[in-house]
C-alpha positions as CSV (number, residue, x, y, z in Angstrom):
1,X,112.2,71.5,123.1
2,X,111.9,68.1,124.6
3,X,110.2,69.1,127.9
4,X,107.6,72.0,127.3
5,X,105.6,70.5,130.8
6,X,109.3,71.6,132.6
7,X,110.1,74.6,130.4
8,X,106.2,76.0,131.4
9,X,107.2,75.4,134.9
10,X,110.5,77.1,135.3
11,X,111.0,80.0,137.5
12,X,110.4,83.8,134.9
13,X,108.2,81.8,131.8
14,X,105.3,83.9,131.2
15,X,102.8,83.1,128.5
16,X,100.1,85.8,127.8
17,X,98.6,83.7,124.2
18,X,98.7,79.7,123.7
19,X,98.8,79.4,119.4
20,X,98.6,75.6,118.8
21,X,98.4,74.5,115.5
22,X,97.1,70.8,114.0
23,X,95.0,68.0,116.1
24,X,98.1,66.1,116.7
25,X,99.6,68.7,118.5
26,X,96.8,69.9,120.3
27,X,95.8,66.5,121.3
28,X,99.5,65.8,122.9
29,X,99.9,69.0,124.3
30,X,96.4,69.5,125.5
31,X,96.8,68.3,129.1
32,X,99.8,70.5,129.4
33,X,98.3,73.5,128.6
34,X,95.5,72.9,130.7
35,X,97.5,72.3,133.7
36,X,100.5,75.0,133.3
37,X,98.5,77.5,130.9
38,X,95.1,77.6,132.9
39,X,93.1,81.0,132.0
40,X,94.9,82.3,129.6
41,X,93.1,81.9,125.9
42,X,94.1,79.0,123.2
43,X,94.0,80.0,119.6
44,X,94.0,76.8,118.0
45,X,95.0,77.1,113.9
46,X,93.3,74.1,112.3
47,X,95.2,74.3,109.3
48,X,93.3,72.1,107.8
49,X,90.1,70.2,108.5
50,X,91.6,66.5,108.7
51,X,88.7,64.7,109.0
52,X,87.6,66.2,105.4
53,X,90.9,64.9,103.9
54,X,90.2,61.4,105.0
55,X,86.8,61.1,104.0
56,X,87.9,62.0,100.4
57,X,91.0,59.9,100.7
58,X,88.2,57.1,101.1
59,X,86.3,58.5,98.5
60,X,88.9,57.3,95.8
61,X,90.2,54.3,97.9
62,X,90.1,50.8,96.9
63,X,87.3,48.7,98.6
64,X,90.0,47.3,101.1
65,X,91.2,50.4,102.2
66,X,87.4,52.4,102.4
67,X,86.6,51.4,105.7
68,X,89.7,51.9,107.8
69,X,89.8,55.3,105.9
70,X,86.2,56.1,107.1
71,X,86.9,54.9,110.5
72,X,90.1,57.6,110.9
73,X,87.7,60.3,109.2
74,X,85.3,59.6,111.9
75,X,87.9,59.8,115.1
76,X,89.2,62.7,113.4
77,X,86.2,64.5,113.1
78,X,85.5,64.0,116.9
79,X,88.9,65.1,117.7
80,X,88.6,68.2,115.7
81,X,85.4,69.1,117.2
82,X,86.3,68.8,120.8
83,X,89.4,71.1,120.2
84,X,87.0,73.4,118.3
85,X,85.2,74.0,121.5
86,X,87.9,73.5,123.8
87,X,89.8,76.7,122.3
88,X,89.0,80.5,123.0
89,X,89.7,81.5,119.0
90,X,90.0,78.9,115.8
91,X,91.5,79.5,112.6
92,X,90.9,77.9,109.4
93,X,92.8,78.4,106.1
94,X,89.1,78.8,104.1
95,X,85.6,80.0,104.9
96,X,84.5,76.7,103.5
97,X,86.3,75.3,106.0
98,X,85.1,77.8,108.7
99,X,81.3,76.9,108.0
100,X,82.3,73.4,108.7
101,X,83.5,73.9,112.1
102,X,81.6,76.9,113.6
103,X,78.7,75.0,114.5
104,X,80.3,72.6,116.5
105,X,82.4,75.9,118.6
106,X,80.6,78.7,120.4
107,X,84.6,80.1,119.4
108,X,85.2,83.1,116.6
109,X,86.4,81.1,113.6
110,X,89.3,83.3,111.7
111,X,90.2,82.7,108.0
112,X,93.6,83.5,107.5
113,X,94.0,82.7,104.1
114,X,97.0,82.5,101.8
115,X,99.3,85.2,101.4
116,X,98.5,87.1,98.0
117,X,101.3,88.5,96.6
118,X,100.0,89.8,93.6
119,X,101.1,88.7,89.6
120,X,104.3,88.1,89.2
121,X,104.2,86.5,85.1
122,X,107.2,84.9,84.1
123,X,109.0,86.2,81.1
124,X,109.2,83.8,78.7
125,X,107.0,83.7,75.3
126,X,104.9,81.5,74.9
127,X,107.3,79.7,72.0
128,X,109.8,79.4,74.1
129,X,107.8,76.8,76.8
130,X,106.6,73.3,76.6
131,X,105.5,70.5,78.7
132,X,104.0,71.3,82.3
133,X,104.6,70.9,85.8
134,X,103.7,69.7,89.0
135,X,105.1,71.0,91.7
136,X,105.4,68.7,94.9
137,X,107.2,68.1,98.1
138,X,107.4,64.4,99.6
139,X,107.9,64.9,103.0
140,X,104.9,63.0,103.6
141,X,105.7,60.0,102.5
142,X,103.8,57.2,100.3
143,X,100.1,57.4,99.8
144,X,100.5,61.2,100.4
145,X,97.8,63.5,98.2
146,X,101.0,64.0,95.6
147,X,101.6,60.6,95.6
148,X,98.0,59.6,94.7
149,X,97.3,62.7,92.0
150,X,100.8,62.0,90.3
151,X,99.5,58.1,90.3
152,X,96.5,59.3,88.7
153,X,97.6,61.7,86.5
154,X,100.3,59.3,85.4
155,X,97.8,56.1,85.1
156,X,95.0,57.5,83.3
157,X,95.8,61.1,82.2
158,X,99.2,61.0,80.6
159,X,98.3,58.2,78.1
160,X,95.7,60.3,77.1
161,X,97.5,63.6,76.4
162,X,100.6,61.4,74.7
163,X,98.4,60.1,72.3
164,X,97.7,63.9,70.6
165,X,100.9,65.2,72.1
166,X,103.8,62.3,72.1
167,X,106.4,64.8,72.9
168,X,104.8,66.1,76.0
169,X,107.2,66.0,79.6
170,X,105.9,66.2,82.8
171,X,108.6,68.1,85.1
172,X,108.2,67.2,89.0
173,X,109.6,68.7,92.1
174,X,110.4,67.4,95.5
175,X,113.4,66.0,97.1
176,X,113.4,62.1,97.7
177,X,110.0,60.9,95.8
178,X,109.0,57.9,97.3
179,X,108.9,54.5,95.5
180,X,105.0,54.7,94.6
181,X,105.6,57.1,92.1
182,X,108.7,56.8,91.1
183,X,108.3,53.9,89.1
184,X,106.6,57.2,86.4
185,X,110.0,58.5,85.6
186,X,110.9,58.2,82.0
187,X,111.1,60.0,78.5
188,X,107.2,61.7,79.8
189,X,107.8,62.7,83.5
190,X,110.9,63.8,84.8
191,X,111.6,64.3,88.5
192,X,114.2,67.3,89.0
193,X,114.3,67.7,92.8
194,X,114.3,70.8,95.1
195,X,114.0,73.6,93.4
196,X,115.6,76.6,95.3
197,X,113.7,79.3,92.8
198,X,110.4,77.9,91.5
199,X,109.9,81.4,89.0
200,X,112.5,79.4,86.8
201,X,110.6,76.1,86.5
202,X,107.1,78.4,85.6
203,X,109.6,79.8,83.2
204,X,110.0,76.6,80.8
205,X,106.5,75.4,80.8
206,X,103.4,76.0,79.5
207,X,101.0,74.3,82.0
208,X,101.0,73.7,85.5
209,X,98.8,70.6,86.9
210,X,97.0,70.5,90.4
211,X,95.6,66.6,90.0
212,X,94.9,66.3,93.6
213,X,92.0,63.9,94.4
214,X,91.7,64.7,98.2
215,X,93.2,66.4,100.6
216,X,91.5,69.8,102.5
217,X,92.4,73.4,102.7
218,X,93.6,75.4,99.5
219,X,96.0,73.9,97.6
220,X,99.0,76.4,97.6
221,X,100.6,75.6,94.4
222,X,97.6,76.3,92.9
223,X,97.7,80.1,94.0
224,X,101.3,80.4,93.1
225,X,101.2,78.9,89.5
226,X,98.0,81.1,88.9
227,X,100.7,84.7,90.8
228,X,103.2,83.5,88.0
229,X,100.9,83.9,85.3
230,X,101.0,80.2,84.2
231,X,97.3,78.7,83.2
232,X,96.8,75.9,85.8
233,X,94.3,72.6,85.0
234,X,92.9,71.3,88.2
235,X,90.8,68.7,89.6
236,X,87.6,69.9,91.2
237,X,89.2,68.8,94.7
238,X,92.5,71.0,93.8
239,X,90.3,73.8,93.4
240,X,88.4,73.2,96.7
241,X,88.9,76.3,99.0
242,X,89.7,79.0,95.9
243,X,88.1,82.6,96.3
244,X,85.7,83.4,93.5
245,X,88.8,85.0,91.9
246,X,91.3,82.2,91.9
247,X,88.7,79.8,91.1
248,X,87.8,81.8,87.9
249,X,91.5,81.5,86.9
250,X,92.2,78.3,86.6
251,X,90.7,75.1,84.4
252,X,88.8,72.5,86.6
253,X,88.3,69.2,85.0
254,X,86.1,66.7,86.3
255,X,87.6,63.5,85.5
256,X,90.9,62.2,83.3
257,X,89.7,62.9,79.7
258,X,88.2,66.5,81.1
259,X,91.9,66.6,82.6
260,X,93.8,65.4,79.4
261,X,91.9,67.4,76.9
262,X,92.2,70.8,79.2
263,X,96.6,70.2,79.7
């Protein structure tokens, strides 16, 4: 829809519940909603808390890049806050998440978390596995959280892991990589594209690697690896968000040696 400020004010459109999710869209679309929606209550799904993800973006940024980093984080935490309060319901992803934003909303704050769909192991013995895997998508571009864990991992984990394991392979997912990691691929990381059933890939392997360093939320793959049965190493940010459950099930290493001895 190009025109939603038209399609609102068309002759039989009636709107009982505004759902907006993410401050981008609830920053553009705000005005219209105020003007064509008026009285009838916003339910604003964060998502995610941006602001958070910025401020540990800058956390493990270069010098250079700190400041401008901490100077988004600090726009986005004042957008955040005014759609907190500007919406009749808010929903967050995490209750860590929630206990960020309630005080800033005289809003209920909903955790909808994500969807459990109980163990599903994977069949293989354990004999029949190697290597691990990190599964990605790359739809956001260079300098994404992907883009700077497989960096890491690939800078100052993998040397370490080779050097007891020389054989080990890294398998990646994601359709079109973008050149800032890309220049990993070789005989220990492989990037095989879209996967259309990830059960096969948690099929091969014998660990599955979460080496976020920011970001906010919960880290999906995370849950799914851990539904498939397959042990999961994580940084302490990829494990930011788990239940007491989830977070009991999977590895959390606190820097790269932690990270390479754990894979």
């Amino acid at each position: 829809m190009t025109d939603l400020d038209g399609y609102l004010g068309s002759d039989g459109v009636d709107v009982d519940v505004v759902v907006v999710s993410r401050p981008a869209n609830a920053e553009r679309y705000r005005p219209v909603i105020d003007r064509r929606l008026a009285g009838r209550p916003v339910v604003y799904d964060a998502e995610a808390l941006f602001f958070r993800r910025l401020e540990r973006q800058a956390e493990v940024a270069d010098p250079e890049a700190r400041a401008g980093l901490l100077e988004q984080a600090a726009a986005m935490r004042a957008l955040e806050r005014d759609l907190a309060s500007w919406a009749d319901h808010m929903v967050t992803i995490s209750e860590d998440e929630a206990g960020t934003i309630r005080p800033f909303t005289r809003a209920p704050v909903h955790v909808v978390g994500p969807r459990r769909r109980g163990a599903h192991p994977t069949a293989s013995a354990y004999e029949a596995r190697s290597g691990a895997c990190l599964v990605a998508g790359w739809a956001a571009g260079p300098g994404s959280p992907n883009a700077d864990g497989l960096r890491w991992f690939a800078r100052d984990v993998l040397p370490r892991i080779r050097s007891q394991l020389p054989a080990f392979r890294l398998l990646v997912t994601g359709d079109d990589p973008p050149p800032d990691v890309t220049w990993a691929a070789g005989p220990a990381v492989e990037f095989v594209g879209g996967l259309p059933d990830l059960g096969e890939l948690y099929d091969r392997v014998r660990v599955a690697i979460s080496p976020t360093r920011f970001g906010a939320g919960v880290k999906l793959k995370t849950v799914e690896a851990v539904q498939h049965g397959v042990p999961v190493v994580c940084t302490v940010e990829a494990a930011a968000g788990l239940g007491a459950d989830l977070a009991a099930a999977v590895w959390v290493a606190g820097d790269a040696p932690a990270f390479a001895d754990a894979v």
